[in-house]
N, C-alpha and C positions, 0 to 999 in steps of 0.2 A: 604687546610689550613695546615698549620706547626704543628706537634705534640704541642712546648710549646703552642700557641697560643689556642688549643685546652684545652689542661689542661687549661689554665687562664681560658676561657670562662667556661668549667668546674666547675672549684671553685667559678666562682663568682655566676651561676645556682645553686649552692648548698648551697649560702649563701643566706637565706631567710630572711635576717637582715632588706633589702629593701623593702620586702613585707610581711609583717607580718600578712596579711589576709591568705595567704596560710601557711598553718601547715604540708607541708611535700616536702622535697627536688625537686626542679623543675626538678634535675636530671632524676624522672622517667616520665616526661613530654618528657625529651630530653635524652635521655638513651646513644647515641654514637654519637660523633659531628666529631669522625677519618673516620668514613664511608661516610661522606659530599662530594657528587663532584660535581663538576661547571658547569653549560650548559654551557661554553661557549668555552669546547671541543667541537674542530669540527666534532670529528667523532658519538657525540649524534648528536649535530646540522645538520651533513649531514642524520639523522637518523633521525630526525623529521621531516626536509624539506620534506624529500622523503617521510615518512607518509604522509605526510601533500597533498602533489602534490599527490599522490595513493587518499585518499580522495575526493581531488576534484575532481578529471578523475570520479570515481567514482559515486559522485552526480550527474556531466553531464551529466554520462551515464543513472543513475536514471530516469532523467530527460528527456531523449531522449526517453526512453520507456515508460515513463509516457503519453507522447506524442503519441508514434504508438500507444499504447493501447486506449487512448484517438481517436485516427482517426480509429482504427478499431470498435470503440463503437459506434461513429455515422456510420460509414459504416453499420454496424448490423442493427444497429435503423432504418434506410433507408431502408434498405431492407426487417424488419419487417413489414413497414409501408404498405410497396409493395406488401410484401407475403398477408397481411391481407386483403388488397383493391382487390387483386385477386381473395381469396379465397371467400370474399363476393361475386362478380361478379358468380366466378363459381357456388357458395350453390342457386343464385338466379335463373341462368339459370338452372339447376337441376330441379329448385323447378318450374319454368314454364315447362320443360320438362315433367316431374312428372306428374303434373295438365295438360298438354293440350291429355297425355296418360288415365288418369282418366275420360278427356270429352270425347273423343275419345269414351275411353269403354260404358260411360254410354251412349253417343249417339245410337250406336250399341247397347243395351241391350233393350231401349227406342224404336227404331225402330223395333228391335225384336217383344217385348211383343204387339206393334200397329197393327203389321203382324197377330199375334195370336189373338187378340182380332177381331179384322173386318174378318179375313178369318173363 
């Protein structure tokens, strides 16, 4: 905007003739109207596109890994499932090992004490 243009706009902010509900110059609403610049330089506009394009790259990439992370969470989950259903098998085989060592013994103890009693 052109300095006069500026003043105008200025002075007519500062006449609160038009609005008489507000009681103090709209100037400290709009303090400097000379520091106003236009998007429609291209060298902002080349400055937001290019934000704008960095952004989106950006959420695809979000997006992309939101993704591996997600396939590596069910991968996990699958192979918890796995670990779990193994580790039962093995506590269960243990636990017949365990117990058929416990008959074992007390069969032996049994035959033992049968020995000493009849002999």
């Amino acid at each position: 905007m052109s300095s006069s243009k500026v003043q105008n706009v200025q002075s007519q902010v500062n006449d609160v003739s038009f609005m008489p509900q507000f009681s103090f110059p709209m100037s400290y609403l709009i303090r400097d109207l000379s520091g106003y610049e236009c998007w429609t330089d291209t060298g902002n506009a080349e400055r937001v596109v290019n934000l704008m394009q960095d952004n989106i790259t950006k959420v695809m990439q979000r997006g992309e890994n939101l993704e591996q992370l997600n396939a590596k969470a069910e991968d996990l989950s699958s192979s918890s499932a796995q670990f779990k259903k193994g580790a039962s098998d093995v506590r269960k085989a243990m636990w017949w090992k365990d117990m058929k060592m416990k008959l074992i013994l007390g069969g032996v103890l049994a035959a033992i004490i049968i020995i000493i009693i009849y002999f």
